[in-house]
C-alpha positions in Angstrom: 0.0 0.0 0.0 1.5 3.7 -0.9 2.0 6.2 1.8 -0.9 8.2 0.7 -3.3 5.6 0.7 -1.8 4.2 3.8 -2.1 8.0 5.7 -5.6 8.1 3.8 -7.0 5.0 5.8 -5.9 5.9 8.9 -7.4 9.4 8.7 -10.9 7.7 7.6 -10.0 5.3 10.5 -9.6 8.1 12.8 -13.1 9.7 11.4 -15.0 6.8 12.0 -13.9 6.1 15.4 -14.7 9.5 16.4 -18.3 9.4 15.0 -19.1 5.8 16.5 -17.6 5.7 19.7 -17.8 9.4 20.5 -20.3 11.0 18.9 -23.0 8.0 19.1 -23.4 8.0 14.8 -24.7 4.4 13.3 -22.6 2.8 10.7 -24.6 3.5 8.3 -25.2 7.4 9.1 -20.7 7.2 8.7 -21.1 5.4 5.8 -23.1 8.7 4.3 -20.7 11.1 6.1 -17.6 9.4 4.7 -19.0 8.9 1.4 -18.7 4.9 1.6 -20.8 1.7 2.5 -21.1 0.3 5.7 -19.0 -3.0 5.3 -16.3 -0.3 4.7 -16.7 1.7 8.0 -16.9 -1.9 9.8 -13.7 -2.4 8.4 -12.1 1.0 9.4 -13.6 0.4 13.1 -11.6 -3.2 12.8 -9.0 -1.1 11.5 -8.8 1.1 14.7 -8.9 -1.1 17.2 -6.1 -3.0 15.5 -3.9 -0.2 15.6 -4.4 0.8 19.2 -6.6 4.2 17.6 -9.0 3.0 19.7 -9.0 1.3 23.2 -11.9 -0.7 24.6 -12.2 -1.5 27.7 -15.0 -3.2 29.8 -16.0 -2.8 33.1 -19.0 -4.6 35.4 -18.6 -3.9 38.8 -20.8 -6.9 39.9 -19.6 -9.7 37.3 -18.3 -12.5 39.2 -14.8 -12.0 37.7 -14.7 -8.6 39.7 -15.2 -10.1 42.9 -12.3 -13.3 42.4 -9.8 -9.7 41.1 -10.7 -8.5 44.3 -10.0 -11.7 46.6 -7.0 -12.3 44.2 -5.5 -8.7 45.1 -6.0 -8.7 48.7 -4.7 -12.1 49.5 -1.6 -12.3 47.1 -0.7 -8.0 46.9 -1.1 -8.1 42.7 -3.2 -6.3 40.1 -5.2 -9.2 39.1 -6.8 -9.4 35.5 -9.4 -12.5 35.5 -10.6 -13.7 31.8 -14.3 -15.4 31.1 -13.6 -18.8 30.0 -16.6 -20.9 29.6 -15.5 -24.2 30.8 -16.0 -26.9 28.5 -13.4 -24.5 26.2 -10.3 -26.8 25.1 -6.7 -25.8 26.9 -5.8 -24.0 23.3 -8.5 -22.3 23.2 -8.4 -21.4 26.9 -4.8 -20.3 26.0 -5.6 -17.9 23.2 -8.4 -16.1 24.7 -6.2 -15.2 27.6 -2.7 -14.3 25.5 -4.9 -12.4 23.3 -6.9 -10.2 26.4 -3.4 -10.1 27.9 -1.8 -8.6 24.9 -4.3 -6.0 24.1 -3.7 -4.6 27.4 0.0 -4.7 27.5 0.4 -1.4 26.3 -0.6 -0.2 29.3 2.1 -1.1 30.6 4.6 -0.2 27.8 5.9 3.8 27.5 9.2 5.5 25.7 12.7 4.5 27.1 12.0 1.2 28.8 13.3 -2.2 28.2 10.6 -5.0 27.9 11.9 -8.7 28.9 9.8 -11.5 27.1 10.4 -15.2 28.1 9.6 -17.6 24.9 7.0 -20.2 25.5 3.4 -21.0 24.2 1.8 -18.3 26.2 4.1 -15.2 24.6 3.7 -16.8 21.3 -0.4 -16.8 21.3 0.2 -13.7 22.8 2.3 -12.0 20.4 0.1 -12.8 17.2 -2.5 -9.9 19.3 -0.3 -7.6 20.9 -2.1 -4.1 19.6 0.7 -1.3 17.9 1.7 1.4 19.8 3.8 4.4 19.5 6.6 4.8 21.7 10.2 6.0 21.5 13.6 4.2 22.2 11.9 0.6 23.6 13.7 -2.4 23.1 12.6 -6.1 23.6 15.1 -8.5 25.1 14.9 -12.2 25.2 15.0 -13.0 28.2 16.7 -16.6 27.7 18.0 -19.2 25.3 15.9 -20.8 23.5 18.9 -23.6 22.2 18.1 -27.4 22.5 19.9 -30.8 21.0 17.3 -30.7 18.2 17.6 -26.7 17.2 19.1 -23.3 17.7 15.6 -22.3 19.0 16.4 -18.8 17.0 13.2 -18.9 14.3 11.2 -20.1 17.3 11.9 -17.1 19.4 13.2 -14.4 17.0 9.1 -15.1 15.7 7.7 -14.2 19.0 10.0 -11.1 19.8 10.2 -9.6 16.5 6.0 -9.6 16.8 6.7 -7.6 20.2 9.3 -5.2 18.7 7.1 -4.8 15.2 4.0 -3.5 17.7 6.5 -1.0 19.7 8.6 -0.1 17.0 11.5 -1.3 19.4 15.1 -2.6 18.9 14.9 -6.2 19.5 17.7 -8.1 21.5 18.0 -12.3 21.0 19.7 -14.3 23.3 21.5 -16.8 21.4 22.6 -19.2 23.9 21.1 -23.0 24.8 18.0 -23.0 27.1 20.1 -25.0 29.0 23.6 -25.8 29.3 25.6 -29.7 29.6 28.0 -28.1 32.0 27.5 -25.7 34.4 31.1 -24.5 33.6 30.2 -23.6 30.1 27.8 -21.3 31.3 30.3 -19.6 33.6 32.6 -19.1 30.8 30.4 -18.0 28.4 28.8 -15.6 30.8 32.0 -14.0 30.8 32.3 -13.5 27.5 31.6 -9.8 26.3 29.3 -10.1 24.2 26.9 -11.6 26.5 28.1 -9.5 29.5 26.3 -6.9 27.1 22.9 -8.9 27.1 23.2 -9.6 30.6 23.0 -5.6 31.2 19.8 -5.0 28.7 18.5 -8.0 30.8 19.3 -6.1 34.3 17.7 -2.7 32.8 14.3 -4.3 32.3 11.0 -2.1 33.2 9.0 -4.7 32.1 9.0 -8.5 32.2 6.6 -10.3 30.4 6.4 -14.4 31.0 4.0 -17.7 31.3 4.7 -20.1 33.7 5.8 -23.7 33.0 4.7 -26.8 34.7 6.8 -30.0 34.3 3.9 -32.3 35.5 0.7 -30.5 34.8 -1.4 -33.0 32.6 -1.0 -29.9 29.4 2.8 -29.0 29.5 4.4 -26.1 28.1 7.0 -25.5 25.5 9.9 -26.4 27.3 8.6 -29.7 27.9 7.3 -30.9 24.5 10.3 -29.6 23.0 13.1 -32.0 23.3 14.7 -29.6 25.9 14.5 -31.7 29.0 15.9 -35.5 29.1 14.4 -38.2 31.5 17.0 -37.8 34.1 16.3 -34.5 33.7 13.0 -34.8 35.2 13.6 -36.8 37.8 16.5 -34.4 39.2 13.3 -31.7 38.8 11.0 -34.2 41.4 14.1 -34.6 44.0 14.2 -30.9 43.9 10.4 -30.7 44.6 10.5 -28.3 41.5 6.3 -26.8 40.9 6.9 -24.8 37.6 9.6 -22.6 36.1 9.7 -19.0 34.4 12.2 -18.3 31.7 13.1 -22.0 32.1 14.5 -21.1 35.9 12.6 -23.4 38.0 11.2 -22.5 41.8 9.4 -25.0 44.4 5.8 -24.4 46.0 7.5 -21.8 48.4 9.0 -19.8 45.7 12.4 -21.0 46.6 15.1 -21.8 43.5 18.6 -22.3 45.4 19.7 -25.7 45.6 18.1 -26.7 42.8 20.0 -28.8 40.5 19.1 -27.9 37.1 19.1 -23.9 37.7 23.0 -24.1 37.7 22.8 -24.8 33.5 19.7 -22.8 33.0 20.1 -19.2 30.7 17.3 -17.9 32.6 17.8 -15.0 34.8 18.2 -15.7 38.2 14.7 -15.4 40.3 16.4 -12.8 42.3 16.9 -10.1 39.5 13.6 -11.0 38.2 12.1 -9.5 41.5 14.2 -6.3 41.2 12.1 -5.6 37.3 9.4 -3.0 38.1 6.7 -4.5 36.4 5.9 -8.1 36.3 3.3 -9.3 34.1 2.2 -13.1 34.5 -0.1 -14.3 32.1 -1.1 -18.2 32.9 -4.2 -20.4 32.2 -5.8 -23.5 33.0 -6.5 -24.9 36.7 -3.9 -27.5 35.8 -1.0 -24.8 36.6 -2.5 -23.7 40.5 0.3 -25.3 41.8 2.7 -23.7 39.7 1.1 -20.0 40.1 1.0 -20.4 43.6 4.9 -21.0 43.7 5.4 -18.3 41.6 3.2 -16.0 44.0 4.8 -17.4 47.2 8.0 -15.9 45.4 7.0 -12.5 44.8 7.6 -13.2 41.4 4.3 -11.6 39.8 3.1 -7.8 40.0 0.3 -8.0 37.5 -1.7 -11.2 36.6 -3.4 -12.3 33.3 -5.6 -15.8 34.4 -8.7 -17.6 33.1 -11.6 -17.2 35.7 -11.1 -21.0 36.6 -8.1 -20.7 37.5 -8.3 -17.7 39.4 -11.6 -19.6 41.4 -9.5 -22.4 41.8 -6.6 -19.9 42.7 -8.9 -17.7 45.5 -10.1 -21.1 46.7 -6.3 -22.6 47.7 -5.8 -19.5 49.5 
């Protein structure tokens, strides 16, 4: 599309979401004003909301997802965003209705000068094919660890996911080409020496915003990490001697939130639980009652300051407390 054209929709797409949303005019009254049909304006309104022109956003004070936000905030101290998920809906399905709510309100959370960490997974891929554009200066994406296994370099897999982030914030994207894991915990020492990923290491340690799932390594759906070849059978096992519960950026934590001592956190490329507690913003977004135990763990360990969840989870969630 030319630049004219381009700058034309836009300004239609502008026109029309000023008469519809603010100015109360039917489609079909626009469609007269603009001097077009009314499948047209429907498409400029689609249009709008697409490219973060125009933000909806729904509230019902006595819906019974307000009420499980409120419990949810005053028992575990974070800003809780519940999702209406019938519940005979399929785990995929469950999935994408929360990744896509949770990205169309991440810009919320996203201004000029900040550096956005995003953990690859299932969860931030759903979520990046619905993250809504906004405009925003000097914002770069970092990967927030390897993505590496046996089988690939994991770099289309997660270069996918953060380029969709960096496209919607016009950002400079940083990938972390490194394994998810490493054979030998000396490898990663040396290599985390090396200059080049000193350098990564500091964009990681400037984060304003980190963006993750949670994984659970027994949880009857498992995520990425555990479909993926990334994780041998021994592997597991070390993960039920260590008590492990679930794992963010593929750095694993027990029930209490605890990660020391745990065996397979000394090869991992995630960043240590500690730094993540020191990013600002924290943003969580997890579904399907299958992973309670995990978001628990991840709650006990102060690891979450704003929380994207499917309403059974979060009734299954108030209900544990």
């Amino acid at each position: 599309m030319d630049p004219d054209t381009e700058e034309r929709r836009q300004r239609d797409a502008l026109r029309a979401a000023q008469l519809y949303y603010l100015q109360d005019q039917t489609m079909e009254s626009i469609a007269r004003e603009l001097g077009t049909s009314r499948s047209s304006v429907s498409r400029l309104l689609s249009f709008a909301r697409d490219t973060g022109v125009v933000e909806i956003t729904v509230r019902s004070p006595h819906a019974r997802g307000e009420r499980l936000e409120r419990a949810i905030a005053e028992r575990f101290g974070v800003a809780p965003l519940v999702v209406p998920v019938p519940l005979g809906v399929s785990d995929v399905d469950r999935l994408e209705r929360v990744a896509m709510t949770a990205a169309r309100t991440l810009g919320n959370f996203i201004d000029s000068h900040m550096t956005v960490g995003i953990a690859w997974g299932s969860t931030m891929s759903a979520m990046s094919r619905h993250v809504i554009p906004k405009v925003v200066d000097n914002v770069t994406v970092v990967q927030m660890n390897g993505a590496g296994n046996t089988q690939t370099t994991g770099i289309d897999y997660a270069s996918r996911i953060l380029q969709r982030f960096g496209d919607a914030y016009g950002a400079q994207v940083q990938q972390f080409a490194v394994p998810a894991f490493f054979d030998d915990p000396a490898t990663k020492r040396a290599l985390w020496r090396e200059r080049s990923v000193v350098r990564l290491l500091r964009v990681q340690g400037a984060m304003d915003v980190a963006v993750f799932g949670l994984g659970a390594p027994f949880a009857e759906t498992r995520s990425h990490v555990y479909i993926g070849g990334y994780l041998e059978p021994a592997e597991y096992e070390s993960l039920r001697c260590d008590e492990v519960v679930g794992d963010l950026a593929t750095v694993f934590f027990r029930a209490d939130g605890s990660s020391s001592g745990i065996a397979l956190n000394e090869r991992a490329s995630g960043p240590e639980l500690a730094h993540i507690r020191q990013v600002a913003r924290r943003v969580c977004v997890v579904s399907g009652a299958q992973k309670l135990a995990t978001l628990r763990g991840a709650l006990a360990g102060g690891l979450v300051t704003d929380l994207v969840l499917d309403e059974a989870l979060a009734t299954a969630l108030v209900a544990s407390a």
